[in-house]
C-alpha positions as CSV (number, residue, x, y, z in Angstrom):
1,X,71.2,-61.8,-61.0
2,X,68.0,-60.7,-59.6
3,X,65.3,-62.1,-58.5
4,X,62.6,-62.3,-61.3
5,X,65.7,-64.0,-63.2
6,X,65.9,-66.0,-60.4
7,X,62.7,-67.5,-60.2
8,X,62.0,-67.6,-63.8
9,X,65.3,-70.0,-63.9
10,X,63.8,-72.3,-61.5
11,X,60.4,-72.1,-63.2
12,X,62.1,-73.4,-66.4
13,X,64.0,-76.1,-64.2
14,X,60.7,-77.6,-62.8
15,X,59.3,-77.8,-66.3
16,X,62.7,-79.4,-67.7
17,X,62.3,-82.1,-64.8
18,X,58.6,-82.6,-65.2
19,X,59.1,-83.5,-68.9
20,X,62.5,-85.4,-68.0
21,X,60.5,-87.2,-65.2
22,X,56.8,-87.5,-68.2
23,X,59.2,-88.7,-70.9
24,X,61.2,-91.2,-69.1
25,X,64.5,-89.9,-70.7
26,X,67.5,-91.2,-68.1
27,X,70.3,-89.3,-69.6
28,X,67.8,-85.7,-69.2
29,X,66.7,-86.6,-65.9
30,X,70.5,-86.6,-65.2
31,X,71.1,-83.4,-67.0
32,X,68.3,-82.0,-65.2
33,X,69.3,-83.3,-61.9
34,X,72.6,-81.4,-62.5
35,X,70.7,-78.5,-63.3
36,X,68.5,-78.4,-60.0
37,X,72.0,-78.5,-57.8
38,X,73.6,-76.1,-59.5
39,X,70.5,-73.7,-59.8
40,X,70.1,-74.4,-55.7
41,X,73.5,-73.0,-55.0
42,X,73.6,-70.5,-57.2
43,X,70.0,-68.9,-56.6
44,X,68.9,-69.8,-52.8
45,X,71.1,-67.4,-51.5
46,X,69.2,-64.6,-54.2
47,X,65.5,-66.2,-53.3
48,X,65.4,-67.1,-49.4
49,X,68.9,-65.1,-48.2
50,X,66.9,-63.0,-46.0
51,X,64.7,-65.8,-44.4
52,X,67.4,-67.7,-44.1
53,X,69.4,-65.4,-42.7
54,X,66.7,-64.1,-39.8
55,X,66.0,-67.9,-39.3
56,X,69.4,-68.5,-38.3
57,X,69.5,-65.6,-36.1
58,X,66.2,-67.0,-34.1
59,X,67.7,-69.8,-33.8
60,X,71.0,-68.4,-32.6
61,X,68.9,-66.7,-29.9
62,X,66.8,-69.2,-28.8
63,X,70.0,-71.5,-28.4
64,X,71.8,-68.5,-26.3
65,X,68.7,-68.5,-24.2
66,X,68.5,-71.9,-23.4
67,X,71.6,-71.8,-22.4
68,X,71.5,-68.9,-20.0
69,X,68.7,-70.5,-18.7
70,X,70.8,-74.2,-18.1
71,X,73.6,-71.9,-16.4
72,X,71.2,-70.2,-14.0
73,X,69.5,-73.3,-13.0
74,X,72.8,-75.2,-12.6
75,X,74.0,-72.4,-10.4
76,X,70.8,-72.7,-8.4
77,X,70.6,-76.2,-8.3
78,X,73.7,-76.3,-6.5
């Protein structure tokens, strides 16, 4: 899946929910609710893998940092 497909699939899924949500309808706002979990599993990796991915490496570093920086100031400290 690529990702024009990709967004075009969410695209449809906010309109399905907007006229589940308009219309009242229980039983679609169910089906659509559904939809939306399935749709973020299957196509967040596709649309934000790479920021994802980066984000969690910045915050891998900046975790690693903070704690070289608690080692050295315990070592100092003492």
């Amino acid at each position: 899946m690529n990702k024009t497909l990709a967004s075009f699939l969410v695209f449809l899924d906010t309109i399905g929910v907007s006229i589940a949500l308009l219309g009242g309808n229980t039983w679609l706002c169910l089906l659509m609710g559904i939809t939306t979990v399935i749709l973020y599993v299957k196509v967040n990796p596709i649309l934000f893998g790479d920021y994802d991915r980066k984000r969690k490496e910045k915050i891998e570093q900046k975790r690693e940092e903070l704690l070289a920086r608690r080692t050295n100031k315990e070592g100092i400290s003492k």
